[in-house]
C-alpha positions, 0 to 999 in steps of 0.5 A: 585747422582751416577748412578744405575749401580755404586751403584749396582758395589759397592755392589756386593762384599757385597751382594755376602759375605753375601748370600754365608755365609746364604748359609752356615748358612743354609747347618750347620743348616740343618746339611750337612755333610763335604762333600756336604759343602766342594761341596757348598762352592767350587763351590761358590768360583768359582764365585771369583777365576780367572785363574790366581789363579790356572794356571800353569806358563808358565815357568811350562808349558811341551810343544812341538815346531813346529820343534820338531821330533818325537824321541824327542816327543816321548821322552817328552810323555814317560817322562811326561805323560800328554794326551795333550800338548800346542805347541809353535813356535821354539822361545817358545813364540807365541802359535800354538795349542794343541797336543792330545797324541792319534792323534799321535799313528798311526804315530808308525806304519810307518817305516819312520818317517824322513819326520814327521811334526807336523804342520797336527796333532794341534788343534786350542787352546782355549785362555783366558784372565789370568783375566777371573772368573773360572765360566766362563772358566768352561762353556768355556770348556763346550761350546768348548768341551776342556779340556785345555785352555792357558791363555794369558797377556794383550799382548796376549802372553801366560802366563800359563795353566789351564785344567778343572782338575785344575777347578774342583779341585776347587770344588771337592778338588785334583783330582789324576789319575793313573800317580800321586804319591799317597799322601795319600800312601806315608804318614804314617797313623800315625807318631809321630813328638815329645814326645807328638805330632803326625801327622795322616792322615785323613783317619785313621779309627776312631777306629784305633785312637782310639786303638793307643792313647787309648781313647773312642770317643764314635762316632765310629758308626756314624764316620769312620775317624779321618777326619770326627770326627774332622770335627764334632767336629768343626762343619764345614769344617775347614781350615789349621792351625785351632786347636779344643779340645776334652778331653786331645788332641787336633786337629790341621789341617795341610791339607786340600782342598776344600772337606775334610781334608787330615792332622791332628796333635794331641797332647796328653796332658795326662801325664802319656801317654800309647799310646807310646807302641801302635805306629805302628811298 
C-alpha cells in the first residue's frame, strides 16, 4: 500500500487542472469579461510556471564586469538602458551582485574618475534555483525588496535572469515602459495580406472595422474593439492560432498574451467585396 504522501504527489497535478477549469467554469458562467479572465488565469498558471520558462539566458544577459571602467559603464547604460545590471567576475562566469544605475550618478560630478572601482557600488544578488515555481519567486522579491533575481544551475553557476517585470507579464500580459518600441504603433491598424485577408490590430475600434469592411455588428454599444467583439464571439480568451466565424468573416488570433488579444486575421469570404475602396490610404 503506498503511503499518503505519495498518493496525494500523484494527484496533485489532477486536482489542480480540475479546480483551475471550475474556476474558469465559473468566471464564464457568471460572464467575467476578457479581462479579469485573462488576471484569473494568469495568475493560476504561475503555480506551474517556473523560471526557467521565462528567464533570460545567460548568454542574453547585458551585464558589467568587476574591472570595467567607468567610460565603458557609462557606454553600456547609454546603450541599453536597463535600470539594474548583474555583475559578473572578468572571466564572465561567477556572479558578484547587482548594479543599481542611480547608485552611480553622484560619480558624474567628480573630475576624476581614473581611480573608479566598481567593487563599493554592488549589491548582494538574490539567487534561485532555475527550477524554483514563479509563485515563489514573486513572494522572493517581495520578501527581499528586489526586483531582479539570477537564476542558477545545478552548479551554482548563473544560468539566466528574471525581474519581477518578467513575472507579472505573466499575469497582466506584456508590460512596456517609456524605453520599448511601441508594438502596437509600428503595426498598421489594418493591413491587407492577400485579396481576401487582412491583418488588423486588436485595438481597432469596432466602429472603424466595421466602416472599412462594411458591415453591421450590432455590438458596437457594448464593445469598443475588435479585440473584445472577437473575445466574445468566442466567449472566452482564446489562444493563438484559434479561428471563430461571424457571418461571411472569419476571425483568426494570431497574437495574444495572457490579458488580451493583440493580432487578429480576417478573411472575408463575400465575393462581390466592397471594402477594397475603404482600406486606409
Amino acid at each position: 500500500m503506498k503511503p499518503l504522501s505519495a498518493v496525494i504527489q500523484a494527484l496533485w497535478p489532477t486536482y489542480q487542472s480540475d479546480k483551475q477549469e471550475k474556476i474558469m467554469t465559473f468566471l464564464q458562467e457568471m460572464s467575467a469579461d476578457a479581462t479579469t479572465a485573462g488576471l484569473v488565469r494568469g495568475a493560476l498558471n504561475l503555480h506551474d510556471l517556473r523560471v526557467v520558462d521565462i528567464m533570460i539566458p545567460k548568454a542574453q544577459i547585458v551585464s558589467l564586469k568587476m574591472n570595467d571602467s567607468f567610460e565603458k559603464i557609462m557606454e553600456v547604460f547609454k546603450e541599453f538602458t536597463h535600470s539594474r545590471y548583474p555583475v559578473f567576475d572578468d572571466h564572465g562566469f561567477y556572479v558578484k551582485g547587482i548594479v543599481i544605475v542611480r547608485d552611480l550618478v553622484t560619480i558624474l560630478a567628480q573630475d576624476d574618475k581614473s581611480e573608479f572601482t566598481l567593487e563599493p557600488y554592488i549589491r548582494p544578488p538574490l539567487l534561485v534555483p532555475f527550477s524554483r515555481r514563479l509563485h515563489d519567486v514573486l513572494n522572493d522579491f517581495r520578501r527581499m525588496r528586489t526586483h531582479m533575481a539570477l537564476a542558477t544551475d545545478e552548479h551554482g553557476l548563473c544560468c539566466g535572469l528574471i525581474t519581477i517585470e518578467n513575472v507579472l507579464e505573466q499575469i497582466v500580459g506584456q508590460i512596456q515602459d517609456e524605453h520599448d518600441e511601441g508594438e502596437g504603433n509600428s503595426q498598421p491598424v489594418i493591413a491587407q495580406a492577400e485579396a481576401n485577408t487582412f491583418s488588423v490590430r486588436a485595438d481597432c475600434t469596432l466602429s472603424e472595422f466595421s466602416q472599412k469592411f462594411n458591415i453591421q455588428t450590432y455590438e458596437e454599444d457594448e464593445f469598443d474593439t475588435l479585440g473584445g467583439f472577437v473575445t466574445h464571439l468566442f466567449g472566452y480568451l482564446p489562444v493563438e492560432g484559434e479561428s471563430v466565424a461571424f457571418g461571411d468573416l472569419t476571425f483568426k488570433v494570431l497574437a495574444t498574451d495572457q490579458r488580451k488579444l493583440r493580432l487578429i486575421e480576417v478573411q472575408d469570404r463575400r465575393s462581390d467585396r466592397q471594402s477594397h475602396q475603404m482600406m486606409p490610404e
